[in-house]
VOBADREN-848849 format. One line per 5 residues: number of its first residue (from 1); their letters; for each residue x, y, z negated of N, C-alpha, C. Coordinates in Angstrom, 3 decimals. Layout:
<atoms>
NUM	a	X Y Z X Y Z X Y Z ~ ...;
</atoms>
This chain:
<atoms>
1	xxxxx	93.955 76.276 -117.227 93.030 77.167 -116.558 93.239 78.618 -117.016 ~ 93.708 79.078 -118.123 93.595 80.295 -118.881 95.083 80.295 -118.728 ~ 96.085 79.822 -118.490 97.196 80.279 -117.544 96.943 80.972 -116.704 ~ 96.309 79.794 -115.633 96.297 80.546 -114.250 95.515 81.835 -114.263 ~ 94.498 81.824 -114.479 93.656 83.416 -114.809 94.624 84.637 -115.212;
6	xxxxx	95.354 83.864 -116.158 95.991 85.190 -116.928 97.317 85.683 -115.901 ~ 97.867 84.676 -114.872 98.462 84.832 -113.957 97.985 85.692 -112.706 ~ 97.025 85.471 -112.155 96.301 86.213 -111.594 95.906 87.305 -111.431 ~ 95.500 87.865 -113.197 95.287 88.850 -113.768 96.477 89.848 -113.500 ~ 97.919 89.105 -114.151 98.929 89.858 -113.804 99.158 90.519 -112.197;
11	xxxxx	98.950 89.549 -111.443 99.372 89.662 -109.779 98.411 90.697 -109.634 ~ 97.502 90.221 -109.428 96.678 91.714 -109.416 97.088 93.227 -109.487 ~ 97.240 93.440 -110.496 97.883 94.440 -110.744 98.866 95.341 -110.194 ~ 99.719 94.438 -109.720 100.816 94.659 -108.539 100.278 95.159 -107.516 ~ 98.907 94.748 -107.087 98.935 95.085 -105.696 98.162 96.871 -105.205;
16	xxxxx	98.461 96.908 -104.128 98.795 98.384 -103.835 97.243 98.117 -103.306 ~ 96.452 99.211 -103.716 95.191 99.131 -103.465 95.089 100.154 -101.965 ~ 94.273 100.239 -101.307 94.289 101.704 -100.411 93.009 102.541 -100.802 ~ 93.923 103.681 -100.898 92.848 104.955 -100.923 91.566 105.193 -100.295 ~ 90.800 105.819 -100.786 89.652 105.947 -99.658 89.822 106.246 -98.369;
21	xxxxx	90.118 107.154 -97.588 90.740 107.187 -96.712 91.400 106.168 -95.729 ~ 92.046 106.255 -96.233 92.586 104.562 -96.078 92.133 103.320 -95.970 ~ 90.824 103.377 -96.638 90.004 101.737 -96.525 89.054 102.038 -95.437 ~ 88.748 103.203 -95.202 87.774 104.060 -94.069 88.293 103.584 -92.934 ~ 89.460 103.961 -92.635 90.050 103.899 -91.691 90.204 102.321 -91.219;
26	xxxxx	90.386 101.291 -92.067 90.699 100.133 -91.916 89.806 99.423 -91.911 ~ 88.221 99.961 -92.246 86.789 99.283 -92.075 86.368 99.797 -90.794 ~ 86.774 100.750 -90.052 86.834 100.853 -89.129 87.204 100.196 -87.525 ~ 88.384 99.989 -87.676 89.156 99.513 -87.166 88.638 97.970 -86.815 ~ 88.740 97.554 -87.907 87.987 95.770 -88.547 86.768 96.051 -87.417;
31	xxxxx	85.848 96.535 -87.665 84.448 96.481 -87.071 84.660 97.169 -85.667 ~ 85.330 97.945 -85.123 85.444 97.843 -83.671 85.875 96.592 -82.868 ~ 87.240 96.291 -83.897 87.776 95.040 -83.129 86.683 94.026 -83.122 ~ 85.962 93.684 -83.894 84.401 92.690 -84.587 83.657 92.784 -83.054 ~ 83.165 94.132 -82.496 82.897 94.389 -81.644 83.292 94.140 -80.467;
36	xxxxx	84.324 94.410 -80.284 85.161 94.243 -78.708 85.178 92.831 -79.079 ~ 85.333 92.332 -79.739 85.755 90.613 -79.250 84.270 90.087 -79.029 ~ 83.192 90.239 -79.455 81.912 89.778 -79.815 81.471 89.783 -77.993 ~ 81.646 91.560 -77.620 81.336 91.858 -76.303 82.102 91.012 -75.721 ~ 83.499 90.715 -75.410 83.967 90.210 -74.703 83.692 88.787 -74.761;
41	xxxxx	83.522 87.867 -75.655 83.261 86.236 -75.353 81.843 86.459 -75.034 ~ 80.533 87.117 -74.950 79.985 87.519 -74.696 79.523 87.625 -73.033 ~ 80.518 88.487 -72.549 80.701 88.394 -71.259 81.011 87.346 -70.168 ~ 82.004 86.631 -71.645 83.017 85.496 -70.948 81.858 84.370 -70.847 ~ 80.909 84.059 -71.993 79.915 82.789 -72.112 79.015 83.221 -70.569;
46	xxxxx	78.728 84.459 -70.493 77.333 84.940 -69.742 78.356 84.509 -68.381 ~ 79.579 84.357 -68.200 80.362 84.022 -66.727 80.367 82.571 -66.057 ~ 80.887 82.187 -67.641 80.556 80.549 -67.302 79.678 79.895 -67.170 ~ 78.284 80.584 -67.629 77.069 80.316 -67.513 76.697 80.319 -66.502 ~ 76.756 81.284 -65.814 76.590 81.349 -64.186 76.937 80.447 -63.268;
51	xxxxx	78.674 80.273 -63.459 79.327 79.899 -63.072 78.813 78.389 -63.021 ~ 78.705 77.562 -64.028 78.351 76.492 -64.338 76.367 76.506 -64.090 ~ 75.520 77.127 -64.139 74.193 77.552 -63.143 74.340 77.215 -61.588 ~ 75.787 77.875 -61.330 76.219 77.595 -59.707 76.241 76.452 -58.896 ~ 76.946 75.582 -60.330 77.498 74.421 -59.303 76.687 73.426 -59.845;
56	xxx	75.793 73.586 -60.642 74.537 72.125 -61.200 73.571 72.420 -60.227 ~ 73.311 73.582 -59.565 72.071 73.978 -58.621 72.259 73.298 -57.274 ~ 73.297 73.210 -56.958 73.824 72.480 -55.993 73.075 70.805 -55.398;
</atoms>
């Protein structure tokens, strides 16, 4: 267990963190896309809903 940790620990280190700027930009990004997909299945449920409203009314 205190291998792996201490392995970890190492990897860590390595990795390239992003700047502020940089994480701004990419929390950004994240949460529009969050958005557009949310709206869009959204749209897509409220279609089939209908759609499927349509043909049980029948």
């Amino acid at each position: 267990m205190f291998k792996f940790l201490k392995n970890v620990t190492r990897e860590m280190r390595k990795v390239s963190w992003p700047k502020g700027r940089e994480l701004s930009r990419y929390t950004i990004t994240v949460l529009a896309t969050v958005a557009f997909v949310a709206v869009f299945f959204g749209i897509v449920d409220l279609g089939i809903s209908g759609l499927l409203d349509m043909i049980t009314k029948e």
